[in-house]
N, CA and C of each residue as an Amber inpcrd file, in Angstrom:
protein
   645
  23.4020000   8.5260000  17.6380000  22.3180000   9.4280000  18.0270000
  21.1970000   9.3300000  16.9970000  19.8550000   8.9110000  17.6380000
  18.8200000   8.9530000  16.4970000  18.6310000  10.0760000  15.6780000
  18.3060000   9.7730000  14.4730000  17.7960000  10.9570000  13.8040000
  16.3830000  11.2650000  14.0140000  16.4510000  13.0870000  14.3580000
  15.1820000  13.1430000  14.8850000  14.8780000  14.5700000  13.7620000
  13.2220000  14.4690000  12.7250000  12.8950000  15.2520000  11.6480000
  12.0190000  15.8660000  12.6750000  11.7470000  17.0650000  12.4050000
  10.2820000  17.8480000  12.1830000   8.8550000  16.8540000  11.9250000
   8.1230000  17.0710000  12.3940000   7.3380000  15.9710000  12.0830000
   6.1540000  17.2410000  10.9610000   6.4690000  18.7710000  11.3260000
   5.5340000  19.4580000  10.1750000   6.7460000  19.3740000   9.0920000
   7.5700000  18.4430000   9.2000000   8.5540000  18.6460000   7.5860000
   7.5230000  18.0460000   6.7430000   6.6340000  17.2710000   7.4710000
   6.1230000  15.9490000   6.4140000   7.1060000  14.9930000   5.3780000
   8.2420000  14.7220000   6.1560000   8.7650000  13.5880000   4.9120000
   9.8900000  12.6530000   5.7940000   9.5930000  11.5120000   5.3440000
  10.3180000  10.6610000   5.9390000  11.6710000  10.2060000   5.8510000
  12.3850000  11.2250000   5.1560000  13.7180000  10.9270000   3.9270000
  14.3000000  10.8640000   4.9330000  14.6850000  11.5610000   6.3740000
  15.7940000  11.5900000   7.1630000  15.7530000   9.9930000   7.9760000
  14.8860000   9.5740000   7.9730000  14.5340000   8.2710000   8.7370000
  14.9870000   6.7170000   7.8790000  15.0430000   7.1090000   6.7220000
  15.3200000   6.0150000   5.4850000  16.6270000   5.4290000   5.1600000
  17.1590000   4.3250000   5.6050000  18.7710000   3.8980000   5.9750000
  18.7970000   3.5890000   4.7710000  20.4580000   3.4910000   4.2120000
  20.8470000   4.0410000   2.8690000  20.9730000   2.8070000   2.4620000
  21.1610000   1.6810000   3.4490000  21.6230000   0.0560000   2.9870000
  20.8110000  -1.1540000   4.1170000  20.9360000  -2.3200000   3.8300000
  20.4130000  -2.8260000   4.4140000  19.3790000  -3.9480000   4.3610000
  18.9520000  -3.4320000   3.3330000  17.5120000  -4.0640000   2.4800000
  16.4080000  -4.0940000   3.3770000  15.3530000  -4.8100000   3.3230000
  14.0800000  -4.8690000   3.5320000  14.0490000  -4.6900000   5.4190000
  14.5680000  -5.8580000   5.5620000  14.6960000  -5.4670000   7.3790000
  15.2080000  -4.6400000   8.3360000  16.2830000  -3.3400000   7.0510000
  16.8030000  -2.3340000   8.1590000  15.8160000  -1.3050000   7.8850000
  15.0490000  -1.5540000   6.4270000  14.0890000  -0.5050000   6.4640000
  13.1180000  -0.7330000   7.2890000  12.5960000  -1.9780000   7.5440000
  11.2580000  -1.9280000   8.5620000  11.7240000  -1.6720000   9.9690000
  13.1490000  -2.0130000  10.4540000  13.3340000  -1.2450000  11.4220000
  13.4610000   0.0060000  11.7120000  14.2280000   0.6680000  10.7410000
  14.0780000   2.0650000  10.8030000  12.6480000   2.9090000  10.3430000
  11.6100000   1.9580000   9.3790000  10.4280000   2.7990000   9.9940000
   9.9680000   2.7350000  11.3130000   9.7240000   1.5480000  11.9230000
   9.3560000   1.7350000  13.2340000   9.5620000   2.7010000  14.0740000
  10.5550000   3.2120000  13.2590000  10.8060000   4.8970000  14.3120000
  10.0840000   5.9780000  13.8470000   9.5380000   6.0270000  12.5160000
   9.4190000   6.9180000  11.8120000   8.5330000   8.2380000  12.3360000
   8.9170000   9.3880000  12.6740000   8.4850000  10.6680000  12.5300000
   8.1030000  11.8950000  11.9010000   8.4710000  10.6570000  10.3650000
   8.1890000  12.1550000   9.3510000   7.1060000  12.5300000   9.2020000
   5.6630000  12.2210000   9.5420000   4.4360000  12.8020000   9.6660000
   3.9570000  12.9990000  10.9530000   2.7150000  13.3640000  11.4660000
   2.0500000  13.3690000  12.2040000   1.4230000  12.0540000  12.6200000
   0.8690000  11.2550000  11.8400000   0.3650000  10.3420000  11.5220000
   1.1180000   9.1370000  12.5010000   1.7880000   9.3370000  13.2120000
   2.6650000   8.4230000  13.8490000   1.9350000   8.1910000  15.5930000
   1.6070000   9.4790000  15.6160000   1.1430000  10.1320000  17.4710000
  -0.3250000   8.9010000  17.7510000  -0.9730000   8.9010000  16.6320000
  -2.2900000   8.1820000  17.2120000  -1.9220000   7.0070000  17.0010000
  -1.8210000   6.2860000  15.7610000  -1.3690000   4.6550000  15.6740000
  -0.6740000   3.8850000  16.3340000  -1.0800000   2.3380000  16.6430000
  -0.8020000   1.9790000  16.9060000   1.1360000   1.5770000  16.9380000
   1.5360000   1.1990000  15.8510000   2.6560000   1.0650000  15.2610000
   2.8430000   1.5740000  14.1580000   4.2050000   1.4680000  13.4700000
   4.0810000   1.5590000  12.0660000   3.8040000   0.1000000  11.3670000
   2.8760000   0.1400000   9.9860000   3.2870000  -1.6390000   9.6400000
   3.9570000  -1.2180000   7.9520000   4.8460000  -1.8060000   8.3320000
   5.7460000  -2.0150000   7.1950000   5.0560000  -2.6780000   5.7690000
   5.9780000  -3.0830000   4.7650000   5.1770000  -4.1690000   3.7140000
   5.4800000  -5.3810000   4.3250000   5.4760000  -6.0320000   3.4130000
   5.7320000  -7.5990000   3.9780000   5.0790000  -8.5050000   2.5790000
   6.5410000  -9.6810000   2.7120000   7.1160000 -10.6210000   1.8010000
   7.6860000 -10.9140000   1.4500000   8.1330000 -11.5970000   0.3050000
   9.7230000 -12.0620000  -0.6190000  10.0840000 -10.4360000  -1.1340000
  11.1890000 -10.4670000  -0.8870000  12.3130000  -9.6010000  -1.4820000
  12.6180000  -9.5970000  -2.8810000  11.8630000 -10.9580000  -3.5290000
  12.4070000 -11.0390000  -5.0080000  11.0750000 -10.7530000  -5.5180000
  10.0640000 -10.7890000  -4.9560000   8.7470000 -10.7580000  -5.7110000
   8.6930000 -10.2170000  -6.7630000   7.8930000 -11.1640000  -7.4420000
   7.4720000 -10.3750000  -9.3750000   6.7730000  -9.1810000  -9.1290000
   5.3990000  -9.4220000  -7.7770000   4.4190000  -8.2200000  -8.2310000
   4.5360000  -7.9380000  -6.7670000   4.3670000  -6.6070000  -6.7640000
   4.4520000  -5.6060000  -5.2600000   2.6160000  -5.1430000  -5.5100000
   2.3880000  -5.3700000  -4.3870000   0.5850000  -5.1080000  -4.2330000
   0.4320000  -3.2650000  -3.8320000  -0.2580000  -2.6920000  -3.9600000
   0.6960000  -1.2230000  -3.2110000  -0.9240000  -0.8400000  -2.7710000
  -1.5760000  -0.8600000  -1.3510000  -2.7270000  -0.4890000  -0.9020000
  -2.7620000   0.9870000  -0.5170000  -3.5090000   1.5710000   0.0680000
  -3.8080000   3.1720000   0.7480000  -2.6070000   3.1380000   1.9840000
  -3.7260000   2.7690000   3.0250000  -3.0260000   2.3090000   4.3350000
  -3.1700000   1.3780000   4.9490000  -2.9630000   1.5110000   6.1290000
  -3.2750000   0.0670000   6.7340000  -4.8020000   0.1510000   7.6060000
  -5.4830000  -0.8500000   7.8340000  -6.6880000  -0.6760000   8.3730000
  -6.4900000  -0.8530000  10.2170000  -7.5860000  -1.6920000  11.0170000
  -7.9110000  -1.3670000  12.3470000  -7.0020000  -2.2430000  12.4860000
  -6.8800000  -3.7260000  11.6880000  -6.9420000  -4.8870000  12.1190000
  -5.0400000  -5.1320000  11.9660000  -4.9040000  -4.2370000  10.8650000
  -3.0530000  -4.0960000  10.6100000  -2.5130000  -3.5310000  11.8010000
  -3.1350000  -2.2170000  11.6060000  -2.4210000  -1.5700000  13.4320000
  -2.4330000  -2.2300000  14.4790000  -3.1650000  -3.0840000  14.4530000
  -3.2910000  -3.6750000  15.6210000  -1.8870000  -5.0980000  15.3610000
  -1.9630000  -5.6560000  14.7560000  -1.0790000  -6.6430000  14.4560000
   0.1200000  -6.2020000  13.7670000   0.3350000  -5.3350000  13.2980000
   1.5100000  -4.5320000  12.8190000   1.7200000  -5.2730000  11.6270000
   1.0990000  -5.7560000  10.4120000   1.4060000  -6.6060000   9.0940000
   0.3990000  -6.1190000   8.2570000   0.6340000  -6.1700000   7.3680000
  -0.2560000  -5.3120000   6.0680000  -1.3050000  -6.2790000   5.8310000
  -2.6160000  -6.1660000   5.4210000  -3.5330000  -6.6290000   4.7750000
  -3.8630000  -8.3040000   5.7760000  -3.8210000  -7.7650000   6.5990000
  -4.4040000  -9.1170000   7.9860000  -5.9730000  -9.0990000   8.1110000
  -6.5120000  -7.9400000   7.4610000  -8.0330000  -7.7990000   7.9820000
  -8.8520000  -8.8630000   7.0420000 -10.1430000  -8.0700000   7.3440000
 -11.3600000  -8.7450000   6.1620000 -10.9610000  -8.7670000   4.5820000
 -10.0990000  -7.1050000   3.9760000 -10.4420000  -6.8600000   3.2460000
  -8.7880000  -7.7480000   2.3670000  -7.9620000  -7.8960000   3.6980000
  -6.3990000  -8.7610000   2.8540000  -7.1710000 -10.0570000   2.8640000
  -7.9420000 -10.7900000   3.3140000  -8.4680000 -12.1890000   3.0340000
  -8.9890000 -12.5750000   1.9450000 -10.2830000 -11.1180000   1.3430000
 -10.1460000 -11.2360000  -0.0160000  -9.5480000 -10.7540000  -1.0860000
  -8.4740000 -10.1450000  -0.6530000  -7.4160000 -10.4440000  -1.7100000
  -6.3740000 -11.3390000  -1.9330000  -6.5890000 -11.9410000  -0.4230000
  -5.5060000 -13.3620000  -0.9400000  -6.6770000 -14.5030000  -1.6560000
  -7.8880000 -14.1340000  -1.6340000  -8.9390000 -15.4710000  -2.2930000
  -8.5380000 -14.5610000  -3.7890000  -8.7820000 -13.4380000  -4.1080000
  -8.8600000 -12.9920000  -5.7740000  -7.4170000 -13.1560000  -5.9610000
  -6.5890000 -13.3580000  -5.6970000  -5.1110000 -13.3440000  -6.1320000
  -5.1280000 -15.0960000  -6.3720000  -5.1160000 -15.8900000  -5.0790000
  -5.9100000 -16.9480000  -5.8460000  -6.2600000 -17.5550000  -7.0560000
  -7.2790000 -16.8630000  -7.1660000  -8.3520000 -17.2710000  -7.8280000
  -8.1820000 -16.6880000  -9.8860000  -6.9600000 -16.0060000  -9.2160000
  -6.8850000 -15.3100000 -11.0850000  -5.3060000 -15.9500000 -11.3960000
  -4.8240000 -16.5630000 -10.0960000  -3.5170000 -17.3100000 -10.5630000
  -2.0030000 -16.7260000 -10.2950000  -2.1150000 -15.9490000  -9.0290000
  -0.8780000 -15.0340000  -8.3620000  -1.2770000 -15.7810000  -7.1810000
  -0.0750000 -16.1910000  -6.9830000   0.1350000 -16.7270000  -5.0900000
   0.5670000 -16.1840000  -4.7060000  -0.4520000 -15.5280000  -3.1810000
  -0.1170000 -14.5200000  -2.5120000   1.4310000 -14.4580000  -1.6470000
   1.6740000 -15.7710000  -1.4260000   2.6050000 -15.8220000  -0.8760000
   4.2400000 -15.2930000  -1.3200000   3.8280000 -15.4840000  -2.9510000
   4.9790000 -14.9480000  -3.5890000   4.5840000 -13.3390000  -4.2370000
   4.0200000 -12.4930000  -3.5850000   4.1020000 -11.3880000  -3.5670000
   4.5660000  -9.9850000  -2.4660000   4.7320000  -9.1050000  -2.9780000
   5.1910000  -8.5860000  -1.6490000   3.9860000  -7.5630000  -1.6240000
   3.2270000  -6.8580000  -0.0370000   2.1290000  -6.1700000  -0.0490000
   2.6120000  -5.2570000   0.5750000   1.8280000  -3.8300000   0.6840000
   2.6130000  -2.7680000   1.2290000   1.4370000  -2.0500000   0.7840000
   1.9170000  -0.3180000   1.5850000   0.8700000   0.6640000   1.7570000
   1.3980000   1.9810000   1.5060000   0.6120000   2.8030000   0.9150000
   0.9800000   4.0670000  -0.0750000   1.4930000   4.8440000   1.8400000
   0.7430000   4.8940000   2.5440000   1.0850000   5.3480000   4.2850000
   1.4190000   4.1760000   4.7800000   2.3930000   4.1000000   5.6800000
   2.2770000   3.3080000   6.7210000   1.9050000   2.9720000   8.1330000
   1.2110000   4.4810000   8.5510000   0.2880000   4.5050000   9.7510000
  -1.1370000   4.5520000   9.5290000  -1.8710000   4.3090000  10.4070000
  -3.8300000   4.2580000  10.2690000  -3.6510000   5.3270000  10.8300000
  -4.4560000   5.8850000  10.0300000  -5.2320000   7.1030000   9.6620000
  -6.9500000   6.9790000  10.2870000  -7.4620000   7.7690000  11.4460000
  -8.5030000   7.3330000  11.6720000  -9.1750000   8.3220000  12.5780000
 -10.6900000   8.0350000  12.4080000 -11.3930000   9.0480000  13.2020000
 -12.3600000   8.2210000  14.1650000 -12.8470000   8.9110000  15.3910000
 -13.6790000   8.2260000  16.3370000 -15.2980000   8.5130000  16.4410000
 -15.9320000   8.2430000  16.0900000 -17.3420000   8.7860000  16.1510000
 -17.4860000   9.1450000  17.9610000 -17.2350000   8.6900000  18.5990000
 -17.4710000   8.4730000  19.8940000 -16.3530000   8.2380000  20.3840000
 -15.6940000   9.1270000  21.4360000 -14.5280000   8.6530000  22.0830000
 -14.8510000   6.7280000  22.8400000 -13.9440000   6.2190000  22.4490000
 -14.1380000   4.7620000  23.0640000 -14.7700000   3.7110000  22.3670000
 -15.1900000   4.8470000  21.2610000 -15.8000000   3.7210000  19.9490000
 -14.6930000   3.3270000  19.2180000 -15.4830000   2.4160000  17.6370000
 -14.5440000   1.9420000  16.9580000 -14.1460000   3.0090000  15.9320000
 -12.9310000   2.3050000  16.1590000 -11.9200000   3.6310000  15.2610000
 -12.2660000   3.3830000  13.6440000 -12.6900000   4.6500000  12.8790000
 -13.2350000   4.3810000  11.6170000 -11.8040000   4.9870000  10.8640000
 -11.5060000   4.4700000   9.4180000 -10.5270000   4.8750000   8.9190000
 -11.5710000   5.8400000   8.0660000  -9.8400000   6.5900000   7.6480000
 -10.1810000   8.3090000   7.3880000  -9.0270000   8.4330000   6.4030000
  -9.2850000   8.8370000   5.1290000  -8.2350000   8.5540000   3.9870000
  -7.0780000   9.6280000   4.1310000  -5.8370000   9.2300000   3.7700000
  -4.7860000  10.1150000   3.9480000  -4.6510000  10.9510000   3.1830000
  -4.0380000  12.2850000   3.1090000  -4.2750000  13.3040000   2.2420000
  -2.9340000  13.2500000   1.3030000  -2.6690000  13.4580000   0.2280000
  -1.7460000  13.8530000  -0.2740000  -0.5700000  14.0930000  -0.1940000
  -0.8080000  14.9600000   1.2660000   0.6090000  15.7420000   1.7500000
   0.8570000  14.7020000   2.6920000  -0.0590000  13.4200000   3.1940000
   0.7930000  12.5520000   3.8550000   1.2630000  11.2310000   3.2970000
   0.5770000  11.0690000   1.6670000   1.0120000  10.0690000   1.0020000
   2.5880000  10.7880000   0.1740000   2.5470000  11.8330000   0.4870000
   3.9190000  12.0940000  -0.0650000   5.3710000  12.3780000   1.0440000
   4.5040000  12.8190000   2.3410000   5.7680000  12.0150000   3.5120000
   6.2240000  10.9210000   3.1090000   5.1760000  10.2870000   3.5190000
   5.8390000   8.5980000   3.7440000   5.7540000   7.5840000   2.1850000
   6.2130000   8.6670000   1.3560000   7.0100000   8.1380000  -0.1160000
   8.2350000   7.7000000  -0.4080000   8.6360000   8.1110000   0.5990000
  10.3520000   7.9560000   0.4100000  10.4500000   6.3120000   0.8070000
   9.9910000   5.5880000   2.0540000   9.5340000   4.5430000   2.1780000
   8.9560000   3.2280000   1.0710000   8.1540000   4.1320000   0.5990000
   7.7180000   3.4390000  -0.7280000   8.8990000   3.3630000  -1.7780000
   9.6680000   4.4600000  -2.2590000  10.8680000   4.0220000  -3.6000000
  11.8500000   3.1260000  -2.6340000  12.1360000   3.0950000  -1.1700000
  12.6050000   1.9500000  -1.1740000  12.7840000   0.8470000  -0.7550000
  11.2590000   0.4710000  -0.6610000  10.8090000  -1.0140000  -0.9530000
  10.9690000  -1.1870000  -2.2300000  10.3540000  -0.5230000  -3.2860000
  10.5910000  -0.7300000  -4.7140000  12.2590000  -0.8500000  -5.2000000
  13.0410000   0.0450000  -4.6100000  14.5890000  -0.2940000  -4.8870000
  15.1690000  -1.3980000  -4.7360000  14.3800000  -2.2100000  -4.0240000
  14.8170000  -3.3170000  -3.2480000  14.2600000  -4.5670000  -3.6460000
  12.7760000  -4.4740000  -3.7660000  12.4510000  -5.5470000  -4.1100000
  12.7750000  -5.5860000  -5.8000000  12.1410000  -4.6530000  -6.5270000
  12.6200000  -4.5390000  -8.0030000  11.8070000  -5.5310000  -8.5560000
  10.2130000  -5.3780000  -8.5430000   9.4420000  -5.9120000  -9.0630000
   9.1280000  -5.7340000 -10.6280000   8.7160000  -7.1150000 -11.2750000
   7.6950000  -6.9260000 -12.0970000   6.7410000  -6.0460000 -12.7310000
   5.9910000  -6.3620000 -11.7110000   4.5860000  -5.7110000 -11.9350000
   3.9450000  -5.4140000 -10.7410000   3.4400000  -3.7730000 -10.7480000
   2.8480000  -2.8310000  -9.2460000   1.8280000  -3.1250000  -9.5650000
   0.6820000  -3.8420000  -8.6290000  -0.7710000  -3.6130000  -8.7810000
  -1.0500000  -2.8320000  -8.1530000  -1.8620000  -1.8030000  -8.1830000
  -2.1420000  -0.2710000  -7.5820000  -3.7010000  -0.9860000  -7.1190000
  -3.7350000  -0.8740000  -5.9330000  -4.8990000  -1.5210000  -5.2030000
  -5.6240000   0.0030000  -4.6850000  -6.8320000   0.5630000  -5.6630000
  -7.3910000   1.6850000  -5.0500000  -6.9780000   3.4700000  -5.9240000
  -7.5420000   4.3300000  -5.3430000  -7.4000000   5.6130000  -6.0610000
  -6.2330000   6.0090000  -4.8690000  -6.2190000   6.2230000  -3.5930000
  -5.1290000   6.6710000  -3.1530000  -3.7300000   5.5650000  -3.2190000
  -3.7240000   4.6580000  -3.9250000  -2.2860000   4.5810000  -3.9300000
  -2.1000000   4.5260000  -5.3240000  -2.7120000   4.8090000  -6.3220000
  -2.5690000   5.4380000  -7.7580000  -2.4170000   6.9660000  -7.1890000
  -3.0910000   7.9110000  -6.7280000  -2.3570000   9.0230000  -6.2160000
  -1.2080000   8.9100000  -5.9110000  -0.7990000   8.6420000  -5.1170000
   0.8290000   8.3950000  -4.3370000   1.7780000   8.1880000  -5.0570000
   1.8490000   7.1890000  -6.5310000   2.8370000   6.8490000  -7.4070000
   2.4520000   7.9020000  -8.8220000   1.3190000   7.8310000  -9.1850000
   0.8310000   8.2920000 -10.4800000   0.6390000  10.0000000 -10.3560000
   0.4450000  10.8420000  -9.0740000   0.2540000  12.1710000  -9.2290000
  -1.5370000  12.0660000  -8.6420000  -1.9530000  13.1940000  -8.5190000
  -3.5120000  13.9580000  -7.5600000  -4.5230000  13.6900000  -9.2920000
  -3.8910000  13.3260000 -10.0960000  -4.9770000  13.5230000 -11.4250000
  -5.5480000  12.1710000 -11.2590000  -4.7430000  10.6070000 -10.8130000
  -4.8970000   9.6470000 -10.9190000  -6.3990000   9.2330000 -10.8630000
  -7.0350000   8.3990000 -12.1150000  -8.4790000   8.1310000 -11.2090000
  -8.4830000   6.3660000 -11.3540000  -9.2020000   5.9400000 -10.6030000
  -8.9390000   4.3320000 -11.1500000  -9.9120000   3.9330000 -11.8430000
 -11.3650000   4.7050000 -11.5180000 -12.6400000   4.0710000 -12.6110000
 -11.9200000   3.9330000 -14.1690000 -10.8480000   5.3960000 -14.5010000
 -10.6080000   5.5060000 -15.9160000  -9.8240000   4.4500000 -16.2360000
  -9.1480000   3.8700000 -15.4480000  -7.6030000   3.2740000 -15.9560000
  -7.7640000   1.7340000 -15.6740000  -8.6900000   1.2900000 -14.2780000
  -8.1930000  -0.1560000 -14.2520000  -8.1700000  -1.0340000 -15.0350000
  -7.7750000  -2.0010000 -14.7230000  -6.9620000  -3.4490000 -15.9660000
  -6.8500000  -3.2180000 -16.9650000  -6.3090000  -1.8350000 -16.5730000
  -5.4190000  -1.5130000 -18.2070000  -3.8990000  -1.8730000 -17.3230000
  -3.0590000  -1.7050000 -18.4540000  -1.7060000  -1.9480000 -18.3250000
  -0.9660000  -0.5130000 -18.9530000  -0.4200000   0.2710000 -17.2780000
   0.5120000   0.9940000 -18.0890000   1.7920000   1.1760000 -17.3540000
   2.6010000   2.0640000 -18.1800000   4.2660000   1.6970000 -18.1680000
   4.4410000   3.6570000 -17.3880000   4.9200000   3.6590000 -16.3300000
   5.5110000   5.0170000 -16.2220000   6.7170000   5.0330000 -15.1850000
   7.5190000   6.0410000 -15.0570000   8.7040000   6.4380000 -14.3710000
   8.2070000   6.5570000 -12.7400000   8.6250000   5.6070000 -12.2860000
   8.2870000   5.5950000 -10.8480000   9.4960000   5.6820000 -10.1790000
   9.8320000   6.8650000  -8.9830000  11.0180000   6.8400000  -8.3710000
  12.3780000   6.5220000  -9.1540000  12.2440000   7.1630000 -10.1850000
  13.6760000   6.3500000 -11.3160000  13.2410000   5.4790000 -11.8360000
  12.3940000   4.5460000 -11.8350000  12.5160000   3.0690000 -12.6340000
  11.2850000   3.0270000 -13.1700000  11.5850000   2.6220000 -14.7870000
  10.2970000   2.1070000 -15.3550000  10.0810000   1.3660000 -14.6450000
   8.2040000   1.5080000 -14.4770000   7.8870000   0.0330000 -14.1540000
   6.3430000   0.3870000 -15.1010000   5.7110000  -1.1560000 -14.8070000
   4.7020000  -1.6890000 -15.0820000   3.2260000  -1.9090000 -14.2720000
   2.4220000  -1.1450000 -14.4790000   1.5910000  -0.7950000 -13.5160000
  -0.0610000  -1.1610000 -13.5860000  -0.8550000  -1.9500000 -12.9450000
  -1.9270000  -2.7200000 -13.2160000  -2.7770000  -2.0480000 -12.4540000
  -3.7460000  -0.8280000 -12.0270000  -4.5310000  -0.7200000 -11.6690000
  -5.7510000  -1.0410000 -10.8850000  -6.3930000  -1.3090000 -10.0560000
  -7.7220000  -2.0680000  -9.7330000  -8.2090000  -1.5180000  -8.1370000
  -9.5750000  -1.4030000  -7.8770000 -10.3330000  -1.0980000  -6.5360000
  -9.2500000  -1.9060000  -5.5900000  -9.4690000  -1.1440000  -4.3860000
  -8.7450000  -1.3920000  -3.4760000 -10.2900000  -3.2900000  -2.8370000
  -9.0410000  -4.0330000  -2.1940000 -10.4060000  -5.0710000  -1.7880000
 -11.2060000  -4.3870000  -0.9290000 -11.3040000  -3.3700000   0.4790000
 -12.0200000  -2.8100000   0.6760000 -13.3330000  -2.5860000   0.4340000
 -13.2880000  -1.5570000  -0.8270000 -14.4230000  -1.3220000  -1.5990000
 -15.4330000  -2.2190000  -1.9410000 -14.6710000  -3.7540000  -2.0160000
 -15.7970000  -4.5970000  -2.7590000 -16.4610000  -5.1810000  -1.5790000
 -16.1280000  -4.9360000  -0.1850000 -16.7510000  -5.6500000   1.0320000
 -17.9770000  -4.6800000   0.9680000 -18.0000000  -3.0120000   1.0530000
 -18.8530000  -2.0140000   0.7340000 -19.5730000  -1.9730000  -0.1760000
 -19.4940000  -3.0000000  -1.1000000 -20.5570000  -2.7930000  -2.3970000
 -21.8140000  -3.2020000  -1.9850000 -22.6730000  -2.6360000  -2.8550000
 -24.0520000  -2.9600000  -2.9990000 -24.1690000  -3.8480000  -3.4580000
 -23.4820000  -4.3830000  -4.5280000 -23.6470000  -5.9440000  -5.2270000
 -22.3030000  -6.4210000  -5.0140000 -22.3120000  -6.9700000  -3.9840000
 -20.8780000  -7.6290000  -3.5880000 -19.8960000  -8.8980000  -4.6870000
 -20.9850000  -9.3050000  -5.5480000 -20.1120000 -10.2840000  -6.2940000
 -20.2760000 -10.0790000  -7.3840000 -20.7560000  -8.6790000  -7.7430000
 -20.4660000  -7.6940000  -8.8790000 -19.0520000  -7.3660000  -9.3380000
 -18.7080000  -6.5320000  -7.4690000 -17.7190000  -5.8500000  -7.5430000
 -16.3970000  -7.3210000  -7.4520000 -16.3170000  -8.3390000  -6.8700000
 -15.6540000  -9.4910000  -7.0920000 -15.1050000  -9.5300000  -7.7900000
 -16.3330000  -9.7480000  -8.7700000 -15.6300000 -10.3920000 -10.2730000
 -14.9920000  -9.6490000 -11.1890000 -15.2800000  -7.8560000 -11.1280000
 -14.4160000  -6.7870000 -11.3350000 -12.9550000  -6.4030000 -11.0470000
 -12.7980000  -6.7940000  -9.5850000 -11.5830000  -7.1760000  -9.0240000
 -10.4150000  -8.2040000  -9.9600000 -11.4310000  -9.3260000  -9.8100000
 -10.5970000 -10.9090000 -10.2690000 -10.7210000 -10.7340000 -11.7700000
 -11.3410000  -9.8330000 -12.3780000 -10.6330000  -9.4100000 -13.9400000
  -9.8290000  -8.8040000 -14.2180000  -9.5750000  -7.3700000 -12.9280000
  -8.4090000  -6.9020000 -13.1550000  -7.2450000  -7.7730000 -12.5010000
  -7.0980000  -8.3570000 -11.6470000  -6.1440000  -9.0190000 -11.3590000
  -5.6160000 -10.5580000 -12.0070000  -6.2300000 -11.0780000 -12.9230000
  -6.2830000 -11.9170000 -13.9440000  -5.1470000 -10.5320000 -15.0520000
  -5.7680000  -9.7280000 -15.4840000  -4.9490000  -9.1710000 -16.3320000
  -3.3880000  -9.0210000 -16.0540000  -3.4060000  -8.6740000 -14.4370000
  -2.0470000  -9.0590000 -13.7870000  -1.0270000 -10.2600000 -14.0610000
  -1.7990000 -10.7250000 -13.8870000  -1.4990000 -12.7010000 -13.7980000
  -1.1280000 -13.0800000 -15.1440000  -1.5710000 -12.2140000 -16.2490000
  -1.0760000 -13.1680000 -17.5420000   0.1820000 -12.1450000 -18.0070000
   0.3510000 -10.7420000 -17.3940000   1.7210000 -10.2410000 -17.5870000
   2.5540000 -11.1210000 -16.7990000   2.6030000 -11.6880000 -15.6100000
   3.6480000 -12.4040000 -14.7560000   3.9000000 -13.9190000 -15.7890000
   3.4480000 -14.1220000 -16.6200000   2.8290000 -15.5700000 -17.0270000
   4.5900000 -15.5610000 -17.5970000
């Protein structure tokens, strides 16, 4: 008999299979009800990658172009982060990517228009947390690059800011486990910049700083 939560519980813990590894969890999110956040989206999209990966990428949510294809970071803004990952010496391929939510979050200017994303609040990056410690249980990475201010919220606490902290390197208690934590703008942001290869090369410095901890 499925397990069926409250969806005002806000938390996804009853939905989270105890064994299994990576593929019983993405099946059992696909069911997932612990938020609200489930009713409008398309699917859920899971992370996605190697299981052994050094560095776990950890974004907000997923955008138009994920929901729609159900895989993390498929849009504009995962293209340039597989060119800056690239380009500072992490192959994307040997990383694993994933999202502080795992449903799009979104608002309509116009019924029938395009669906604009709409940032998740707190109380829904801490539903669908339980999700997050275990991908991390599992994969047992390296090094977290925190792609953005809401998924430094989600692991780090509501104080998190990223202007203060990126490509710095710091060490804190995540879900039980030290880990190692690299900071930097979500790629997003740098498609939105005013000086687009400003914000680039800001990116590909913090993620270079990444790259020589994996070294």
């Amino acid at each position: 008999m499925a397990v069926k939560a409250p969806e005002d519980g806000y938390t996804a813990e009853p939905f989270v299979p105890e064994r299994g590894g990576l593929p019983a969890l993405r099946r059992a999110a696909a069911g997932c009800r612990g938020c609200p956040l489930h009713r409008d989206a398309t699917q859920t999209v899971f992370g996605a990658g190697d299981a052994d990966a050094r560095v776990m990428l950890v974004g907000e949510q997923p955008g138009d172009q994920e929901d729609r294809q159900g895989r993390p970071f498929v849009g504009p803004a995962g293209k340039l982060l597989d060119r800056a990952l690239a380009e500072a010496g992490i192959d994307p391929g040997e990383a694993y990517v994933t999202n502080a939510v795992k449903h799009f979050k979104f608002t309509r200017a116009e019924p029938g228009k395009r669906r604009i994303h709409k940032a998740p609040t707190l109380r829904e990056m801490t539903a669908c947390a339980p999700w997050l410690a275990a991908e991390l249980a599992v994969v047992e990475p390296e090094l977290i690059v925190l792609l953005g201010a809401s998924a430094g919220k989600a692991l780090l606490g509501s104080s998190f800011r990223v202007t203060q902290v990126r490509g710095t390197v710091l060490e804190e208690e995540i879900h039980g486990r030290r880990e190692r934590l690299v900071p930097t703008v979500h790629p997003s942001s740098v498609l939105r910049a005013d000086d687009r290869e400003a914000a680039y090369d800001g990116l590909l410095s913090d993620l270079k700083v990444a790259a020589r901890l994996l070294e």
